[in-house]
C-alpha positions as CSV (number, residue, x, y, z in Angstrom):
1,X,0.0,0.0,0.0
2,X,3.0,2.6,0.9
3,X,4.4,1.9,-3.0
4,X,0.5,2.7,-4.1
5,X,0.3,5.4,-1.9
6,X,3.7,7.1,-2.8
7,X,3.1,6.8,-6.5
8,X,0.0,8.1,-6.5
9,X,1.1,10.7,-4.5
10,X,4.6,11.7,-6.3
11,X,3.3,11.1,-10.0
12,X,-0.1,11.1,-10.1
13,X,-0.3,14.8,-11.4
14,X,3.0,14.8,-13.6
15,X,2.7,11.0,-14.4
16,X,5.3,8.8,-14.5
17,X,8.5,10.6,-16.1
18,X,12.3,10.5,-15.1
19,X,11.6,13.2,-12.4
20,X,8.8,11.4,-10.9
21,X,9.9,8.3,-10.3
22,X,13.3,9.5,-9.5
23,X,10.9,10.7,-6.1
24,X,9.7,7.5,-5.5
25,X,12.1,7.0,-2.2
26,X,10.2,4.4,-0.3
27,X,10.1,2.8,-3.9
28,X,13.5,2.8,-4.3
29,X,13.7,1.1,-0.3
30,X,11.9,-2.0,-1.1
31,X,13.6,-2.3,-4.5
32,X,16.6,-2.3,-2.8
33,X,15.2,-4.9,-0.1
34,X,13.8,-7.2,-2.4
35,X,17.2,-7.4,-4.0
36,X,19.5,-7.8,-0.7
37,X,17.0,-10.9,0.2
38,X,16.5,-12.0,-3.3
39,X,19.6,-11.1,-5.5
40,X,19.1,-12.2,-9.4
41,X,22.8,-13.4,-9.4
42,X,23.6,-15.6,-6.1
43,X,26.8,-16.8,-6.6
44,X,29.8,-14.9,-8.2
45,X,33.2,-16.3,-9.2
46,X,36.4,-14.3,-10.7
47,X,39.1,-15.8,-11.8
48,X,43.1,-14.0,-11.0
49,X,44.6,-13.9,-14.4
50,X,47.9,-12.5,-12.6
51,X,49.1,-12.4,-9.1
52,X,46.7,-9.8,-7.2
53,X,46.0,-8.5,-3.5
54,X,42.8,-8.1,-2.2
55,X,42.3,-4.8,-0.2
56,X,42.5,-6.6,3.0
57,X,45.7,-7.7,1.9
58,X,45.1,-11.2,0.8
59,X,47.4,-12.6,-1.7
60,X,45.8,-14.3,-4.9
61,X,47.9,-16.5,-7.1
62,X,47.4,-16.0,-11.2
63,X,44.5,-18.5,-12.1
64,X,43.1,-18.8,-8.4
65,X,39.3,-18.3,-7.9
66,X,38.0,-15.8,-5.7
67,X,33.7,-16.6,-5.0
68,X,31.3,-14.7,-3.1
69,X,27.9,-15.4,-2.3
70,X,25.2,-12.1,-2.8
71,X,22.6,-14.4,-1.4
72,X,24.3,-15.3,1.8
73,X,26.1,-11.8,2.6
74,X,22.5,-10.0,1.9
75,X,21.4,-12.4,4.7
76,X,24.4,-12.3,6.6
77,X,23.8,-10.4,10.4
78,X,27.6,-9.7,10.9
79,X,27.0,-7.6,7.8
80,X,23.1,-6.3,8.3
81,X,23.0,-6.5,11.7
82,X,20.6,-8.9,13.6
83,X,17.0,-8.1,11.8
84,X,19.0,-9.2,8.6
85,X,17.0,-11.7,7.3
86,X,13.7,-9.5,8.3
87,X,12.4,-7.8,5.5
88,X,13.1,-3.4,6.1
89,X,13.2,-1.0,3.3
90,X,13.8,1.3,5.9
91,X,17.1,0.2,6.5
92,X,17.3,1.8,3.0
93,X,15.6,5.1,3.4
94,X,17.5,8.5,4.2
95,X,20.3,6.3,4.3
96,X,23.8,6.6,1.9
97,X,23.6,4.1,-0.6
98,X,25.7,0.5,0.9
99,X,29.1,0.2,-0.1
100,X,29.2,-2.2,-3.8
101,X,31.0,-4.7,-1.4
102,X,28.4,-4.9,1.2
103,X,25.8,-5.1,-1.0
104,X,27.2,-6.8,-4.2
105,X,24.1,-7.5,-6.2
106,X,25.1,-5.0,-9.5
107,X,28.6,-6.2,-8.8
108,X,31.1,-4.3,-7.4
109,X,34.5,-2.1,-8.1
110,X,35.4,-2.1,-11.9
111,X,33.0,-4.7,-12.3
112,X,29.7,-2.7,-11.5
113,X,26.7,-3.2,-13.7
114,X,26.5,-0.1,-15.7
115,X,22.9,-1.1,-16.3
116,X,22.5,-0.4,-12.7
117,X,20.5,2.7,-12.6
118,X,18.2,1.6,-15.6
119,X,17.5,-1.6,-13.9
120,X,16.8,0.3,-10.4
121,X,14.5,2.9,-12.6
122,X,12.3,0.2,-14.6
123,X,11.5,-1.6,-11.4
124,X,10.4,1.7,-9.4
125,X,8.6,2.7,-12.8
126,X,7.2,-1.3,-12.8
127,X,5.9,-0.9,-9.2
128,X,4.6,2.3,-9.0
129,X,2.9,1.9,-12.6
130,X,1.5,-1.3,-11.7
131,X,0.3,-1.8,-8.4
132,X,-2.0,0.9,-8.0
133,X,-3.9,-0.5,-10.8
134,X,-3.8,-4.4,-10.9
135,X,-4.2,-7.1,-7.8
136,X,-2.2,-9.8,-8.3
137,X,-2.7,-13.2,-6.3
138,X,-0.6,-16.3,-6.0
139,X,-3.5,-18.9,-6.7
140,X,-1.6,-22.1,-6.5
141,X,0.5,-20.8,-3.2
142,X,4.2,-21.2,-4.8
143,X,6.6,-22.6,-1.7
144,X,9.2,-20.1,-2.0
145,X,11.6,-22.2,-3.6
146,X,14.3,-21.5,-6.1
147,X,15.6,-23.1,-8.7
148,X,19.4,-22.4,-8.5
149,X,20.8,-21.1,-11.8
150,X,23.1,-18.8,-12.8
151,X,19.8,-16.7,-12.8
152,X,17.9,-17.0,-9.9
153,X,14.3,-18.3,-10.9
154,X,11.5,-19.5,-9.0
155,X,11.6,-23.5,-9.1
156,X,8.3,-24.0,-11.1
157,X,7.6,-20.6,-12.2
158,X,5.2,-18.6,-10.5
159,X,1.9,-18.4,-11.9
160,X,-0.3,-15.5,-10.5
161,X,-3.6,-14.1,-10.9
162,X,-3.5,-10.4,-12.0
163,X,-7.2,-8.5,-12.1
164,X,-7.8,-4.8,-12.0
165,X,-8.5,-3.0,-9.1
């Protein structure tokens, strides 16, 4: 209802422009959320093509791996704190963007997505476009589960019911 409320609110006059949903702050704080619990890309692996050190000063051989695991560090409470696997876009709001290290899920360093802000802008636009106008419904109450991919998808889909408001 806040999204609804917020989009409504920010664009319903000026409709839905760069501007606008730009505004959309609380938006922006679940979208960030959704992705700390729910990353796209869960595991990621680099490979040392020379010798390297990491900024903690970890030594990595040429043609060692180095993994980390978004879905795990965005549930990790010795990085979010205790309510970390509680679901807060607060945690998110008037608050200075994470470091790309904390919160990896574009990537990080020389590596960042540079689709980054368009992905963040066509979900806030998605939202704040959507919701107020459609219900959607899981019908066939989908477990949760994933089906682990390079992609994260849901394991069997996730049919929904979508009717107007």
């Amino acid at each position: 209802q806040k999204i609804t409320d917020e989009a409504e609110q920010v664009c319903g006059k000026e409709g839905y422009t760069y501007d606008t949903v730009s505004q959309l702050h609380y938006t922006h704080a679940v979208v960030m959320e959704v992705l700390r619990l729910h990353p796209s890309v869960t595991n990621e692996h680099k490979y040392a093509i020379n010798d390297d050190v990491l900024p903690d000063g970890t030594f990595v051989p040429a043609g060692a791996a180095v993994s980390w695991i978004p879905i795990y560090m965005g549930r990790s409470e010795k990085i979010w704190g205790a309510d970390a696997l509680e679901f807060k876009p607060e945690r998110f709001l008037d608050a200075k963007e994470p470091s790309q290290f904390k919160y990896p899920v574009f990537n990080a360093g020389y590596r960042l997505c540079l689709g980054k802000p368009l992905a963040l802008m066509t979900m806030k636009m998605t939202l704040a476009y959507l919701l107020p106008k459609f219900k959607f419904e899981d019908k066939v109450g989908h477990s949760g589960k994933y089906h682990w991919t390079l992609v994260r998808a849901m394991k069997g889909g996730f049919p929904v019911d979508v009717s107007e408001m």
